[in-house]
C-alpha positions as CSV (number, residue, x, y, z in Angstrom):
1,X,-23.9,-15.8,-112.5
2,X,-25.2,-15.6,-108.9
3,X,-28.7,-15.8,-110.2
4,X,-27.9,-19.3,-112.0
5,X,-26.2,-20.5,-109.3
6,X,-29.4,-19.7,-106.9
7,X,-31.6,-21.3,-109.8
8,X,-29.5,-24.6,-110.2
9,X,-29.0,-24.8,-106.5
10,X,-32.9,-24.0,-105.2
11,X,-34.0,-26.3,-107.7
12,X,-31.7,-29.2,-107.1
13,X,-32.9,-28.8,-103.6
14,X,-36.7,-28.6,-104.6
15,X,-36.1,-31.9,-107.3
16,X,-35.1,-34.1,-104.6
17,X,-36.4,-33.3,-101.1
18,X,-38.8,-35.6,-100.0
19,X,-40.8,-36.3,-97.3
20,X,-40.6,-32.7,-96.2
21,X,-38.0,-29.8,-94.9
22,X,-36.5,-32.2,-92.3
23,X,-35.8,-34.8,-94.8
24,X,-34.2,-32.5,-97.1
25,X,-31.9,-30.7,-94.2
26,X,-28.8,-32.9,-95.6
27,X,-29.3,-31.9,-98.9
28,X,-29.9,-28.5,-98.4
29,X,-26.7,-28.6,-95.7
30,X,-24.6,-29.7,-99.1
31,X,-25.9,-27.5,-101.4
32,X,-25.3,-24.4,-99.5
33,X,-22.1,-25.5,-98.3
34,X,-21.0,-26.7,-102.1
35,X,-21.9,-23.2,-103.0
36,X,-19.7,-21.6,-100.2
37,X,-23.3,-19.5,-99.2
38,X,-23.3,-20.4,-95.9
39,X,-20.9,-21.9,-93.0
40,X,-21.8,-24.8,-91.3
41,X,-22.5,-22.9,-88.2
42,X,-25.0,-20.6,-90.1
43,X,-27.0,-23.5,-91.3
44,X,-27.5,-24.8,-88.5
45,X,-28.8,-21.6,-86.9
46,X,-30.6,-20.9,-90.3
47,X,-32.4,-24.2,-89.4
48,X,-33.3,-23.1,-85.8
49,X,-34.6,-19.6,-87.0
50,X,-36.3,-21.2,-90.0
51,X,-38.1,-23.4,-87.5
52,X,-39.2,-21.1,-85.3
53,X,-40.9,-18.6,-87.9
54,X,-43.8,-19.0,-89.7
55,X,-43.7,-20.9,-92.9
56,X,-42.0,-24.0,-94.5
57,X,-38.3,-24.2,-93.6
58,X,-37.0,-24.5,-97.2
59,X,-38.9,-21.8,-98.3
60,X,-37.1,-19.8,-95.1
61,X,-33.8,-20.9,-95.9
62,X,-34.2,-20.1,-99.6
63,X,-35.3,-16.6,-99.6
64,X,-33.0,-16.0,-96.6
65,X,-29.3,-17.4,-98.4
66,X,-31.1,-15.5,-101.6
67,X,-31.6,-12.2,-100.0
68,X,-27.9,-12.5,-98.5
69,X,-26.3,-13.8,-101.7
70,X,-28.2,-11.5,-104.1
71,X,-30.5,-9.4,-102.5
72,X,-33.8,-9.0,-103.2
73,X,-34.6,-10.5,-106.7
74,X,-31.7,-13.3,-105.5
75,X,-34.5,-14.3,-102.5
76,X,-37.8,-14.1,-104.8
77,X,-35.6,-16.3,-107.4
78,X,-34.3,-18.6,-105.0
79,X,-38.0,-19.1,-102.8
80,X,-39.9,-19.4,-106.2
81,X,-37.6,-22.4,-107.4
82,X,-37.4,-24.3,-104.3
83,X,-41.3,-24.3,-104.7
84,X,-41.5,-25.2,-107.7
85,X,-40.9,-28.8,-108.6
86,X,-43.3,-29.3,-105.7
87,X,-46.0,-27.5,-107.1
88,X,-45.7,-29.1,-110.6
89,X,-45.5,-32.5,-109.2
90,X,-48.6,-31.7,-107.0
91,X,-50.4,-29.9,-110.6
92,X,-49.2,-33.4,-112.9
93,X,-49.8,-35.5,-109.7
94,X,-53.8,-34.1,-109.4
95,X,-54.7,-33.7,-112.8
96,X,-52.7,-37.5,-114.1
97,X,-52.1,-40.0,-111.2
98,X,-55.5,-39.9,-110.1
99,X,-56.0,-43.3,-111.0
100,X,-52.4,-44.4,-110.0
101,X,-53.0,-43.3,-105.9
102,X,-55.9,-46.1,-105.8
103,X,-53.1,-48.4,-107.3
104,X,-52.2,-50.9,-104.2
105,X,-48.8,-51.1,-105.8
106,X,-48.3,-47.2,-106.1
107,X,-49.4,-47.4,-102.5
108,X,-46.9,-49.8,-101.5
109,X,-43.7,-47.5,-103.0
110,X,-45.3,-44.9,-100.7
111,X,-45.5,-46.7,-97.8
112,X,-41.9,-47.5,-98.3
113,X,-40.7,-44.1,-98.4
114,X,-42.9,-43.4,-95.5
115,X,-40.2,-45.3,-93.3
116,X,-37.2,-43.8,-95.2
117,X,-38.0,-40.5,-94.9
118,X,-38.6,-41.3,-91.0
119,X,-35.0,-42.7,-91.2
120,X,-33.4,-39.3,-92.7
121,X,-35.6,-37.6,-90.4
122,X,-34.2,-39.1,-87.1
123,X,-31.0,-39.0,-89.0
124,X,-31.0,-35.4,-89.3
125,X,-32.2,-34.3,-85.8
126,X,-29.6,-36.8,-84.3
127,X,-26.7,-34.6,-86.0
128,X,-28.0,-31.4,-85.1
129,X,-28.2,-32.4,-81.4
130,X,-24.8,-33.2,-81.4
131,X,-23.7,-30.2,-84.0
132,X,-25.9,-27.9,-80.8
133,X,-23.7,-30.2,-78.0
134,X,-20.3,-29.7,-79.6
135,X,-19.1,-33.1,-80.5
136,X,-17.3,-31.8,-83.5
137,X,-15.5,-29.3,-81.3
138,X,-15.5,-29.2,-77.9
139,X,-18.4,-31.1,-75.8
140,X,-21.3,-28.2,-73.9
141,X,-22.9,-30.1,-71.6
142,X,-25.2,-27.6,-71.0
143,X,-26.5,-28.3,-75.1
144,X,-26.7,-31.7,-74.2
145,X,-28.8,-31.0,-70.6
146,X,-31.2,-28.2,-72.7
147,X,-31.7,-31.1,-75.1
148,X,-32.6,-33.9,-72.5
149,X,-34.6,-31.6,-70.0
150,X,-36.7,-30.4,-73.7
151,X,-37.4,-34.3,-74.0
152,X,-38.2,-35.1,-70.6
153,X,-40.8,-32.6,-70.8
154,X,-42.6,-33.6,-74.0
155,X,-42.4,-37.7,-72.3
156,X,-43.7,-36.3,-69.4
157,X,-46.3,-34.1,-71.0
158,X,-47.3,-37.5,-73.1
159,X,-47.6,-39.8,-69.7
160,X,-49.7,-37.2,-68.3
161,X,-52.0,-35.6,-70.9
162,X,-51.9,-38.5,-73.1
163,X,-51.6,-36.6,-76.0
164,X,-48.6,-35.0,-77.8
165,X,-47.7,-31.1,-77.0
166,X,-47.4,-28.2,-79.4
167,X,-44.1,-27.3,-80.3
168,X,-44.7,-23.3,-79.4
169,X,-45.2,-24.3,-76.0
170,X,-41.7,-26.6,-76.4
171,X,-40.1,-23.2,-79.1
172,X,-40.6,-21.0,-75.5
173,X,-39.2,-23.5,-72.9
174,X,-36.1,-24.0,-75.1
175,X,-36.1,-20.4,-75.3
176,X,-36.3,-19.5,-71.6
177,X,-33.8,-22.4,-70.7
178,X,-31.3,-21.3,-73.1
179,X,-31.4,-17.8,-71.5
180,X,-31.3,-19.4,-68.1
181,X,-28.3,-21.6,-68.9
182,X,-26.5,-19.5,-71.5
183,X,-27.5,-16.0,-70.0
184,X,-28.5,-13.1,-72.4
């Protein structure tokens, strides 16, 4: 039953995420907690581990709540489905719609997803700032000053360098500031 419920779940979440693992953060967020896999809490530090190691985040989260839920033929089920309604589209999408991608019309529904999945994007990282800063519970300033000084940094970086700065150099600031602030 377990292995169903990985199969059904995985590939609900590979159907309908768009725009990338960011975008699909809310969907993945019901599904797991639908299925009871995962607390609310543990997503959200799923996400953060997921981020910060190599490799898409779905394909993290999969094989991770797959490997907890049914070990390890519950994490190669769970990873292979969440990839796979990408890779057929991508197969049907290369070997069909050539001639549809030149379409301006085809081109125009993209561009409008463009800016929707930017919407659920921004959406997303706004709630996990303030899942990390405690609004749901009680307020930690200390989230909320990681999260600001983290942001000041990349504006900063931007003003200075004029260009935009890796997220590894960003992954080990948060990383020393949190065991500054929070202490190890």
């Amino acid at each position: 039953m377990i292995y169903w419920e990985l199969f059904l779940g995985f590939l609900k979440i590979g159907c309908f995420s768009f725009g990338g693992a960011y975008s699909a953060i809310p969907l993945i967020r019901d599904v797991v907690l639908d299925y009871g896999w995962l607390t609310s809490d543990e997503i959200t530090y799923m996400i953060a581990v997921s981020e910060s190691t190599p490799g898409p985040i779905m394909v993290n989260l999969a094989t991770y709540v797959g490997s907890t839920q049914a070990g390890l033929l519950g994490s190669v089920l769970a990873t292979l489905t969440v990839v796979l309604p990408a890779f057929l589209i991508i197969v049907l999408i290369t070997t069909l719609l050539k001639a549809a991608l030149k379409n301006m019309c085809f081109q125009a529904v993209l561009d409008g997803l463009k800016n929707c999945i930017s919407g659920i994007i921004l959406a997303t990282g706004l709630w996990m700032v303030l899942q990390n800063c405690g609004v749901e519970s009680s307020f930690d300033q200390r989230a909320l000053i990681l999260s600001a000084a983290v942001a000041v940094v990349m504006i900063l970086y931007r003003k200075i360098k004029s260009k935009r700065i890796s997220p590894i150099p960003l992954i080990l600031i948060s990383a020393v500031l949190g065991v500054v602030v929070y202490g190890v």
